[in-house]
C-alpha positions as CSV (number, residue, x, y, z in Angstrom):
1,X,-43.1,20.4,9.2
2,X,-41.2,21.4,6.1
3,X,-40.2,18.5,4.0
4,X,-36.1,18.2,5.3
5,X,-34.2,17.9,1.8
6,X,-31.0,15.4,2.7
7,X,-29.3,14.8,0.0
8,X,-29.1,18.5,-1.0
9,X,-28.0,19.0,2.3
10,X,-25.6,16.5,1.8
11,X,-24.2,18.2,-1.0
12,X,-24.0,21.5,0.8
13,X,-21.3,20.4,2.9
14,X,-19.4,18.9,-0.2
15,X,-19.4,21.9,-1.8
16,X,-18.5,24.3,1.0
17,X,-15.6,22.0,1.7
18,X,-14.4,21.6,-1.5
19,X,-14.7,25.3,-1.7
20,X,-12.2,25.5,1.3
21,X,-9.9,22.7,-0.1
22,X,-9.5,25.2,-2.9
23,X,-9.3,28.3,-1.0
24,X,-5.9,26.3,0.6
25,X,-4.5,24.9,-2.7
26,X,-5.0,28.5,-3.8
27,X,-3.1,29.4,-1.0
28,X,0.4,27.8,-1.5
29,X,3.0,29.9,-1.2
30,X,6.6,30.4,-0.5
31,X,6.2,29.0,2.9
32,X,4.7,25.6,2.2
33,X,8.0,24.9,0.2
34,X,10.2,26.1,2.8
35,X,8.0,23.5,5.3
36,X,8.3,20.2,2.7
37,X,12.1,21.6,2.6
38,X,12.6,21.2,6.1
39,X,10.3,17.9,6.4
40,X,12.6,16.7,3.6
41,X,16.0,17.4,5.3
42,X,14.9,16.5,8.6
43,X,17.3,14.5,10.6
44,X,15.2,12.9,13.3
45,X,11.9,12.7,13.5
46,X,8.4,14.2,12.6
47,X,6.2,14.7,15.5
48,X,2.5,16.0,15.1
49,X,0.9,17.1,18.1
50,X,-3.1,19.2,18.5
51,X,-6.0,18.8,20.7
52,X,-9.7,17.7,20.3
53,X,-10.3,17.1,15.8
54,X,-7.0,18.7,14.8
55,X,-5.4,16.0,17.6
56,X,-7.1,12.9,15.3
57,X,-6.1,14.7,11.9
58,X,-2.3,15.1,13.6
59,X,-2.8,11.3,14.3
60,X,-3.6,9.8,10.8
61,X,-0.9,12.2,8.9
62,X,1.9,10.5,11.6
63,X,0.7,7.3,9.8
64,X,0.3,9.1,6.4
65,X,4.4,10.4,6.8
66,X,5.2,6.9,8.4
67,X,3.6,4.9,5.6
68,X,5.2,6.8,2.8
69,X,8.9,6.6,4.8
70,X,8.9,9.7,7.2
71,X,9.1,8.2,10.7
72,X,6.6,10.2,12.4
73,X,4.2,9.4,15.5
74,X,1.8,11.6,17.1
75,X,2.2,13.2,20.6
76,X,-0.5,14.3,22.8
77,X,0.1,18.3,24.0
78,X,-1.5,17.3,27.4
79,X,0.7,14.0,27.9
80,X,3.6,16.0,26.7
81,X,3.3,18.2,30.0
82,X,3.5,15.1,32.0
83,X,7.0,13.7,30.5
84,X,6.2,12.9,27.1
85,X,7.9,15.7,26.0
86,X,11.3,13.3,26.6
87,X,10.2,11.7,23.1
88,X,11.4,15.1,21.4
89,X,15.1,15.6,20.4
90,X,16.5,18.8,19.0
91,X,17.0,16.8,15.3
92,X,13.2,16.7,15.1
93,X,10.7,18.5,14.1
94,X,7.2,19.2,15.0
95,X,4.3,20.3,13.2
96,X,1.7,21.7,15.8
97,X,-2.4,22.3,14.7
98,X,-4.5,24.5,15.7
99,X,-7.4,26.4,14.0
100,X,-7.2,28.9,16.5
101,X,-3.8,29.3,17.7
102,X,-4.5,29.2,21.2
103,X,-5.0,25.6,21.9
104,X,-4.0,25.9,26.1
105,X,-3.0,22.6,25.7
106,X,-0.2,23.1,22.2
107,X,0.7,26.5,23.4
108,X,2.3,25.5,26.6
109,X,4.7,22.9,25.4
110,X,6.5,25.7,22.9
111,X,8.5,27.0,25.1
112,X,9.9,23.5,26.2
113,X,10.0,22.6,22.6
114,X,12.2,25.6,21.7
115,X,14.6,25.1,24.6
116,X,15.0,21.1,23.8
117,X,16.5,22.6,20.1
118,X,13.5,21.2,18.0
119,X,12.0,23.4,14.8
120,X,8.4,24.3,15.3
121,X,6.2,24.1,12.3
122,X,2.6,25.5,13.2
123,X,-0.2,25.1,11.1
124,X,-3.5,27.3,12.1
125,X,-6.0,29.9,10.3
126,X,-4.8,32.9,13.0
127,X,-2.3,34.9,11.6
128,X,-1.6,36.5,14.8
129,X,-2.0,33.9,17.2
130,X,0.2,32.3,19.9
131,X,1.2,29.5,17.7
132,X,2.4,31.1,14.6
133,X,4.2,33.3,16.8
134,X,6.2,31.0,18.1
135,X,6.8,28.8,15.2
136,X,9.8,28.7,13.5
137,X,7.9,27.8,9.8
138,X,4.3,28.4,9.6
139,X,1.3,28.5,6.9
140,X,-1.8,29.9,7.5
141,X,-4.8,28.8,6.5
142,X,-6.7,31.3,4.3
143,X,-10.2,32.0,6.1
144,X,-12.8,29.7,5.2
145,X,-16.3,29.0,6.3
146,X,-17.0,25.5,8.7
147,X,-19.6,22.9,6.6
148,X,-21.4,22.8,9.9
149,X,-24.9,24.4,9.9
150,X,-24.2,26.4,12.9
151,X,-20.5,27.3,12.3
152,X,-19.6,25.5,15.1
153,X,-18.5,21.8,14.6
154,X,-14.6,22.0,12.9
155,X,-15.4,20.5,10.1
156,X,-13.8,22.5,6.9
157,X,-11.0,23.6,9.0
158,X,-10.2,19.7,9.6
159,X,-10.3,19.0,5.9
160,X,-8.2,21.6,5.0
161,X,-5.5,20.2,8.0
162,X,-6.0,16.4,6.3
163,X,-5.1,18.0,2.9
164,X,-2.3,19.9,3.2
165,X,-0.9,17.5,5.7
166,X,-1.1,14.9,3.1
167,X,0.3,17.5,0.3
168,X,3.4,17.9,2.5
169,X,4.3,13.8,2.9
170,X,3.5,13.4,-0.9
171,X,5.7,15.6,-1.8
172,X,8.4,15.1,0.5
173,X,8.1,11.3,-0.8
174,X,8.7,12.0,-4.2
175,X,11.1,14.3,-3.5
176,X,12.9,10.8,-1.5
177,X,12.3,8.9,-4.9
178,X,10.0,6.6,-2.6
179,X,9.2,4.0,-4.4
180,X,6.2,1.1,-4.8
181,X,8.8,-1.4,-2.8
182,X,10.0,1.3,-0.4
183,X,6.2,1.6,0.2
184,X,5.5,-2.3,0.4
185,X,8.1,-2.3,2.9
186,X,6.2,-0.6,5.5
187,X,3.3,-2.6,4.5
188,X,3.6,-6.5,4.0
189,X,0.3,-7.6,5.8
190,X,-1.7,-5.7,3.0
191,X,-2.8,-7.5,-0.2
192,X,-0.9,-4.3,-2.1
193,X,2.3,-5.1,0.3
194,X,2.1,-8.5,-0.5
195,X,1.8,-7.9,-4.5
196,X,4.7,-5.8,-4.1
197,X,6.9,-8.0,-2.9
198,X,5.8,-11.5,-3.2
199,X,7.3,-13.6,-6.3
200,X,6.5,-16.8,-8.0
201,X,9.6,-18.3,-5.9
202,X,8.1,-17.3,-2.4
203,X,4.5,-19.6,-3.9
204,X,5.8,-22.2,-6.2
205,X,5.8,-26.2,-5.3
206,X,8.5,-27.5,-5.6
207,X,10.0,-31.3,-5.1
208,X,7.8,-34.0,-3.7
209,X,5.6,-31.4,-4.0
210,X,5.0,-30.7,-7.7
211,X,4.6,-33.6,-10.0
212,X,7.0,-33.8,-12.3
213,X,7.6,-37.4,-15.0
214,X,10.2,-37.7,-17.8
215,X,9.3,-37.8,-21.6
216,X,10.0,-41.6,-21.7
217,X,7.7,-42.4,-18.8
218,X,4.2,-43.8,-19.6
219,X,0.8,-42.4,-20.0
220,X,-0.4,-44.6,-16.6
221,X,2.5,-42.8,-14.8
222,X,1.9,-39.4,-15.9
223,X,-1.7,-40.1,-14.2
224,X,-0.6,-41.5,-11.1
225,X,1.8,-38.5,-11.1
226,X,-1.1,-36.0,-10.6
227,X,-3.1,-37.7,-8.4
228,X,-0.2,-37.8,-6.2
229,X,-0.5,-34.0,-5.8
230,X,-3.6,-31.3,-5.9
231,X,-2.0,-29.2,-8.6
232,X,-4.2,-30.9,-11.3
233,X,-1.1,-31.0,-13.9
234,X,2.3,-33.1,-14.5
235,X,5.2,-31.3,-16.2
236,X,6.6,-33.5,-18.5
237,X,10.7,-33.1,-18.7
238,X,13.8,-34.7,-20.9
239,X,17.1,-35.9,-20.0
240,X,18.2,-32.6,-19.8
241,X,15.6,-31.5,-17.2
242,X,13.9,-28.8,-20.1
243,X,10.4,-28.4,-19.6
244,X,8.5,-29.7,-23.4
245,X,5.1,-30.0,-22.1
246,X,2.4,-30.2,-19.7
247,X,-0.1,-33.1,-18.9
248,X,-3.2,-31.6,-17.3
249,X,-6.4,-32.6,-15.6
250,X,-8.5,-31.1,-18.0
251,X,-6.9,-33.4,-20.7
252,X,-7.4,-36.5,-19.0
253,X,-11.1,-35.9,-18.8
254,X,-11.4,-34.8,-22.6
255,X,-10.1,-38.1,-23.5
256,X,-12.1,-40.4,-21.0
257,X,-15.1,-38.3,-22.7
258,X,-13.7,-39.2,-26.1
259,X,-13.5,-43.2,-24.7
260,X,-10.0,-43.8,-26.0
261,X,-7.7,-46.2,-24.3
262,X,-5.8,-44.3,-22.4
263,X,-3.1,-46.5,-20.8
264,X,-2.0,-47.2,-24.3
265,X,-1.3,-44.1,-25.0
266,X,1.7,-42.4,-26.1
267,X,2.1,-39.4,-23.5
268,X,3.5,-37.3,-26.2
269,X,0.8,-37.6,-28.4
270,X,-1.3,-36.0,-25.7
271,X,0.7,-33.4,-23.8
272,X,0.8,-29.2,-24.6
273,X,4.2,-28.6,-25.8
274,X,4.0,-25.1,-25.8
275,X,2.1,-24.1,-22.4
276,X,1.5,-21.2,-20.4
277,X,4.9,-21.1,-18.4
278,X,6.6,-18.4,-15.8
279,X,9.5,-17.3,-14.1
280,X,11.0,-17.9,-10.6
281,X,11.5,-14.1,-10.0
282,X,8.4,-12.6,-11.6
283,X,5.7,-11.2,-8.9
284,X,3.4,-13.0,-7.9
285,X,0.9,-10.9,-9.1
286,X,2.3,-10.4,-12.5
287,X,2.0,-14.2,-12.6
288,X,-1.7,-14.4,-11.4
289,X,-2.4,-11.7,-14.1
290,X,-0.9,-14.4,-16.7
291,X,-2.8,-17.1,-15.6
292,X,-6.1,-15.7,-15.4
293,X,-6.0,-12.7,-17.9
294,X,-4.1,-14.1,-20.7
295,X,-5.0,-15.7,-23.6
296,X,-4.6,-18.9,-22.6
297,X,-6.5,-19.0,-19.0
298,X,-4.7,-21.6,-16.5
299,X,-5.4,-22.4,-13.4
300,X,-1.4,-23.9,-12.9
301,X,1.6,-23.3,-14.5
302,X,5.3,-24.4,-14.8
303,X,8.0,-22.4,-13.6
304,X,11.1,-22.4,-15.5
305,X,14.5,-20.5,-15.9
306,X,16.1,-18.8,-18.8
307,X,16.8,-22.0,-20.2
308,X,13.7,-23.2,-20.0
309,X,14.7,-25.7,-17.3
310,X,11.7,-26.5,-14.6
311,X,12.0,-25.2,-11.4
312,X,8.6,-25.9,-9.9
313,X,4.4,-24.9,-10.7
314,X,2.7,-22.2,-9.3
315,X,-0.9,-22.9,-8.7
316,X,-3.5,-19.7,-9.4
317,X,-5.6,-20.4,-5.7
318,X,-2.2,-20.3,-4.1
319,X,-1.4,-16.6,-5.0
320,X,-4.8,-15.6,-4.3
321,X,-5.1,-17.7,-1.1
322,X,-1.8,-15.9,0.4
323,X,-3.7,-12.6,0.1
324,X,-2.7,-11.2,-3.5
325,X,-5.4,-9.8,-5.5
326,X,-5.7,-8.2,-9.2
């Protein structure tokens, strides 16, 4: 038996269906503008329906539109039949898939679509077919050749779906101004929804729980300040409750290893006046960037206000521990 070449074969279908992708970007025209226009000015919902693959590519662009502010969901053409069609109001609008056109299953709910008042958008590479027919927008995929060996499998014809489905929600989002914390919104389980809207505030310790002594309190207390917490540094305030330096872990061990006497100390003499410090309503993210990136690397940092009054500390693991990542 002939030696079976797979990654070339591989490759085939990457370049036949890029090939197709192309054929359909090609292919834009005056009717995929009038579609995103009525997507855009839509008043209800968006409602993808198809059967066997184009029914799981009408599934993930419901989440696509969803996720980028469209409120969409997908409805099955054969549940539909049975009563589903009651989800449909005459302020939506659907957006029906079929390669052929002739899907039994999408091409008997149009009528009942038509008479409950909402528009039809039909997306299918049969110019002629039942569902273009009786869409009220259409576009027509251009004819292009399936990346399956035999012809058969829909394979290009799904891609091409995928595509310009996601060309339409993109669009239309853009068109909304949708923005990063519009989109964060819809997503705050994610690590991305989380650095979108997660700030130093939401993280920070704050009272009995950050350690905190005054610039007239010893040495001995700034250390039994610490240890009192697991943030590894005290901030060390004045009078006025203004944040003029930091007392860290790291500098108590540099001056055990220097085998000084530290309890008679001045804690002034030891502390960073001028550390690493961040705001209350910065990101979180932005913060952790700060910490880690900058040029001074800190694992903890002070969080003060405009007047460089201390609010709290924000520990690095604590950011990344609530699911926010670089």
């Amino acid at each position: 038996m002939k030696e079976f070449d797979i990654i070339n074969e591989g490759k085939k279908v990457f370049e036949i269906e890029m090939q197709s992708i192309q054929k359909v970007k090609d292919a834009l025209d005056q009717s995929f503008k009038e579609i995103v226009k009525e997507v855009y000015n839509c008043k209800g919902k968006i409602i993808f329906t198809g059967m066997g693959k184009p029914g799981h590519i009408a599934k993930k662009l419901a989440a696509t539109f969803a996720s980028l502010g469209t409120p969409s969901f997908y409805l099955h053409p054969a549940e539909a039949q049975h009563g589903d069609l009651g989800m449909i109001s005459k302020e939506d609008v659907i957006i029906a898939i079929s390669f052929s056109g002739e899907s039994e299953e999408v091409t008997r709910i149009l009528p009942n679509i038509k008479k409950i008042g909402a528009k039809i958008i039909g997306i299918s590479g049969n110019a002629t077919s039942t569902l273009i027919k009786q869409s009220d927008l259409y576009f027509v995929l251009p004819q292009i050749e399936e990346a399956c060996y035999m012809k058969l499998a829909p394979t290009s014809s799904t891609t091409v779906a995928l595509v310009l489905g996601d060309a339409i929600a993109v669009v239309c989002a853009k068109m909304k101004a949708f923005s990063k914390k519009d989109y964060a919104l819809f997503h705050p389980a994610g690590s991305l929804g989380k650095s979108l809207i997660s700030t130093v505030g939401d993280l920070m310790s704050i009272g009995k729980e950050n350690s905190v002594v005054t610039e007239n309190d010893s040495f001995e207390k700034a250390i039994e300040e610490m240890c009192r917490t697991s943030l590894g540094m005290v901030s060390v305030i004045n009078n006025e409750g203004k944040l003029i330096g930091v007392f860290t872990d790291g500098d108590l061990r540099r001056k055990l290893a220097e085998k000084v006497d530290i309890y008679n100390m001045d804690l002034n003499d030891i502390i960073t006046k001028t550390p690493v410090t961040i705001r209350k309503g910065m990101l979180a993210v932005e913060a952790l960037r700060i910490m880690i990136q900058g040029e001074k690397k800190v694992s903890v940092a002070p969080v003060v206000d405009e007047n460089n009054i201390l609010l709290g500390a924000l520990c690095a693991k604590d950011i990344i521990k609530s699911g926010i990542v670089l």
